[in-house]
C-alpha positions as CSV (number, residue, x, y, z in Angstrom):
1,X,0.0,0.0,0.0
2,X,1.8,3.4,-1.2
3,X,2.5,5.9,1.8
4,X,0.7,9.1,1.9
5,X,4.4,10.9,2.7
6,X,5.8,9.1,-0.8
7,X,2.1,10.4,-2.8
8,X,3.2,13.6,-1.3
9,X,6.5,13.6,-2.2
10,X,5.8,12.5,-5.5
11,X,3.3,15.4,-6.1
12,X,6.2,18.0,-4.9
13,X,8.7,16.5,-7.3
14,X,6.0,16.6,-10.1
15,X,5.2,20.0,-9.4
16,X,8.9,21.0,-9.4
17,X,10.0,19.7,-12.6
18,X,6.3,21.3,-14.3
19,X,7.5,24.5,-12.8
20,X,11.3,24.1,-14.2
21,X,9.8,23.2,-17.4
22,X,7.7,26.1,-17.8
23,X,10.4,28.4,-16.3
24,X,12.6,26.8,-19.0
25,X,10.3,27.6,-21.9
26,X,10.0,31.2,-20.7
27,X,13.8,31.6,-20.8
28,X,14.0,29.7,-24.1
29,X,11.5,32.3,-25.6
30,X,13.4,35.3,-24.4
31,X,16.7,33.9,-25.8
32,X,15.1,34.0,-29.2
33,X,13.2,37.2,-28.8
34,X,17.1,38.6,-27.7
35,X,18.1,36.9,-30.8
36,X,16.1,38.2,-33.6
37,X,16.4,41.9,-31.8
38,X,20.5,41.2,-32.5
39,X,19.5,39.8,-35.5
40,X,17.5,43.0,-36.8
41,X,20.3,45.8,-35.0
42,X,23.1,43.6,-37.1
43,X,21.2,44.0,-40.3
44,X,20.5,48.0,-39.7
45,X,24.1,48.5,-38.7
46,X,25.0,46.6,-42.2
47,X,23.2,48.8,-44.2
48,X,25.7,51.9,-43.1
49,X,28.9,49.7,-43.7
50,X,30.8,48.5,-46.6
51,X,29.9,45.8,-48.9
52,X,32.1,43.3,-46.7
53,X,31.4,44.2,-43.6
54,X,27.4,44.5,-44.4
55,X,27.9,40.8,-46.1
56,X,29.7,39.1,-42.7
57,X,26.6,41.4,-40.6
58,X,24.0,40.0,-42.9
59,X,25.1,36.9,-42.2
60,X,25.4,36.7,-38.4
61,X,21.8,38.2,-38.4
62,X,21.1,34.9,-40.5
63,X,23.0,33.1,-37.7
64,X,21.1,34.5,-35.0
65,X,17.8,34.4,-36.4
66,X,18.5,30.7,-36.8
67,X,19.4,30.2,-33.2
68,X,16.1,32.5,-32.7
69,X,13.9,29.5,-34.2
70,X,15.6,26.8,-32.4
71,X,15.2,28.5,-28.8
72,X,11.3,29.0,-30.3
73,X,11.1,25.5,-31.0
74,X,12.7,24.1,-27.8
75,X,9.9,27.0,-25.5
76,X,7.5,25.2,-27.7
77,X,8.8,21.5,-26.8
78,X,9.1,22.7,-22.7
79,X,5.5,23.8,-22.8
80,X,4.4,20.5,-25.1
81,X,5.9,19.0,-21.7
82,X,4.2,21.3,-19.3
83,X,1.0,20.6,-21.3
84,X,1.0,16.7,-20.9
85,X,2.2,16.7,-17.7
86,X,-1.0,18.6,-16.6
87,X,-3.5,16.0,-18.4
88,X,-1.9,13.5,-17.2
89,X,-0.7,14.3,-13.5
90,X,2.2,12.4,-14.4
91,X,6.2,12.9,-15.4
């Protein structure tokens, strides 16, 4: 017969990791909003340079707004998580 201190217990540790996930997809979305803001300053500064330095900006803003959609897609992944977990009740 499962002890009401382990049910407990349990429900604690669930609830941690549902709150770690969601504070994880909440950083993850602020890393990619940070991302495509460098992404769009890098792209206005490259239209004042010269053709080589607006080329190597142009294409870190392509770099950043690529590590934008991956830090969108892992938020979107965390929360997925955050979701199931409270359908379910379970990790």
């Amino acid at each position: 017969m499962p002890d009401r201190a382990e049910d407990k217990a349990r429900t604690r540790i669930r609830q941690k990791a549902d709150e770690l996930r969601r504070r994880a997809a909440d950083l993850a979305g602020s890393v990619a909003s940070t991302e495509e803001q460098v992404a769009d300053t890098l792209e206005q500064v490259a239209d004042h340079r010269p053709p080589e330095d607006a080329e190597r900006l142009r294409a870190r803003a392509d770099e950043a707004r690529a590590y934008a959609v991956k830090e969108r897609l892992r938020a979107a992944e965390y929360s997925q998580r955050s979701e199931d977990e409270d359908r379910t009740g379970e990790s």
